[in-house]
N, C-alpha and C positions, 0 to 999 in steps of 0.2 A: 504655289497653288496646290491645293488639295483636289485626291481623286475628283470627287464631286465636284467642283466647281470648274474644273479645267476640261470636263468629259473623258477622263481618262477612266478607264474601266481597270480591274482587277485582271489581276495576272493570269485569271484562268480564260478571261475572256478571247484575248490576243492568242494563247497558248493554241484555246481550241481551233481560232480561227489559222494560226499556222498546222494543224495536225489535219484538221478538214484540206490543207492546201497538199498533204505529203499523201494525203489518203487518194488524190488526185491524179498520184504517179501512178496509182495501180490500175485504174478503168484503162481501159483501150483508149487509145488517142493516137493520131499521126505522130512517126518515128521526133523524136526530141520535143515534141510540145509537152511541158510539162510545167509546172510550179514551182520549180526548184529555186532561179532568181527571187522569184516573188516573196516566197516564203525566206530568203533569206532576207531580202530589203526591209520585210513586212518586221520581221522580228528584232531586225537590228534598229527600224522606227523606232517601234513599241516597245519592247525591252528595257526595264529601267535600268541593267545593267549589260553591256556588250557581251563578258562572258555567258552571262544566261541566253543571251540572245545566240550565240555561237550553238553553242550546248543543243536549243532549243531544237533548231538547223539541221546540227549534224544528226543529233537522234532522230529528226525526222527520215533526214536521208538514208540514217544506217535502217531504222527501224523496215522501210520501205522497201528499200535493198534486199536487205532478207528474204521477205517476202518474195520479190525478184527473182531474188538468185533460187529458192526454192522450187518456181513454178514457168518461170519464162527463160533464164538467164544465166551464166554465169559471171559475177557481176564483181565479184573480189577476187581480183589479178594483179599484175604486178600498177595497172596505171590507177588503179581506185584510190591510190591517197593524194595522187595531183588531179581526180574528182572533187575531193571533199577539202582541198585545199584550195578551191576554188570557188566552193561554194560557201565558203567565208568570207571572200571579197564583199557580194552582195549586203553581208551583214556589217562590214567597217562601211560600206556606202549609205547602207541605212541610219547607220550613228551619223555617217557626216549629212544626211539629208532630214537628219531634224534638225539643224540651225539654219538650213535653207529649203525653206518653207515654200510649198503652191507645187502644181502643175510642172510645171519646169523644173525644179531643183528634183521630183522624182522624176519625171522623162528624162534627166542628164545622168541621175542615179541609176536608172533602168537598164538604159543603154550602154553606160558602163562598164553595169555590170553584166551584160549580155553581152559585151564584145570581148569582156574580160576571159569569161567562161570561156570564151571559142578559143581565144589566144592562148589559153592554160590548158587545155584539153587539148587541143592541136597541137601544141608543144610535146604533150606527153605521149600522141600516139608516134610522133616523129621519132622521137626518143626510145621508143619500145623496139626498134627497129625496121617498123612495116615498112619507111622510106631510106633509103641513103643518106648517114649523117655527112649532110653536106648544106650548103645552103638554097642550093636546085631542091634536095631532098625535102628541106623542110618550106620550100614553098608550095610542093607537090601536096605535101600532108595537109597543108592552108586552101589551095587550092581543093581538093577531095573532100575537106568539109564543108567548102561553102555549100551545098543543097541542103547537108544538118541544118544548115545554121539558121536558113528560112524557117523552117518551122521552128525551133530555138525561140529565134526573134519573136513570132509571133505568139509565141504562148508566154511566152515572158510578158509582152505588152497586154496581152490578155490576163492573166494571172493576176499580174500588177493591180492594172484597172479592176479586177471583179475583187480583189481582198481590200485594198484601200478606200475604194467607194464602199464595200458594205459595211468598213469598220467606221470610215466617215458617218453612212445611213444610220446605223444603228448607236450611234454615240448622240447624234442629233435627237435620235427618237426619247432615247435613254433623259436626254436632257429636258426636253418638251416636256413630256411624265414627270421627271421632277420638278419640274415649274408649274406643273398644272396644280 
């Protein structure tokens, strides 16, 4: 199927709507709610190719970051590439959740990757030394994240729901107009 007939929009469309999602890590919001899953799910959907959808991601992340680390943070240490190595997950989930299609196949993709995030990020604060490399140690660092992870979760499922339903909305609309 062709763009137009399938409702699939141009590359700049999806593009903006992952950059409006990175632009979302900079407002103020409760610690770890952020768009990060989203935008990687979103891009790994949409993207006609994986690598671009990676790319798409991580520049958002890095670009963000920046910003970040310039005014809030300092945010590139020694754990920021098992960050951004996790934030790729979301994006092979998004390629595997366009063959399985609806509501579900993205709430399994979602949570996936939202639990993914915790367990790869959790791993690497263990690893940095802040707990005892042991296996008490790295329950400790598991445990100590589970209050991130609440808000995590939630802005994951929020992010999720506000980029897919508006690309849904405005693909419909986009469609309508050309039928009319």
């Amino acid at each position: 199927m062709d763009e137009k007939s399938s409702g699939r929009w141009p590359g700049t469309i999806w593009t903006g709507i992952v950059l409006l999602g990175a632009l979302a890590r900079l407002i103020p919001h409760p610690w770890n709610f952020t768009p990060l899953v989203a935008t990687g799910l979103f891009a790994g959907a949409y993207a006609r190719k994986a690598r671009s959808a990676a790319a798409v991601t991580l520049l958002s992340l890095a670009l963000s970051d920046v910003v970040l680390d310039t005014f809030v943070y300092r945010r590139f240490d020694r754990g920021f590439a098992w960050i951004y190595a996790a934030a790729v997950v979301p994006v092979l989930l998004g390629r595997w959740m366009r063959r399985s299609k609806g509501v579900p196949g993205l709430a399994a993709a979602m949570l996936a990757s939202s639990l993914s995030f915790f367990a790869i990020t959790n791993f690497a604060v263990w690893l940095g030394g802040l707990y005892p490399h042991t296996l008490s140690g790295l329950a400790a660092s598991y445990a100590a994240g589970i209050p991130f992870y609440r808000n995590q979760l939630l802005g994951d499922i929020f992010y999720t729901a506000v980029m897919f339903s508006a690309y849904e909305a405005l693909t419909r609309r986009r469609l309508a107009r050309a039928a009319a």
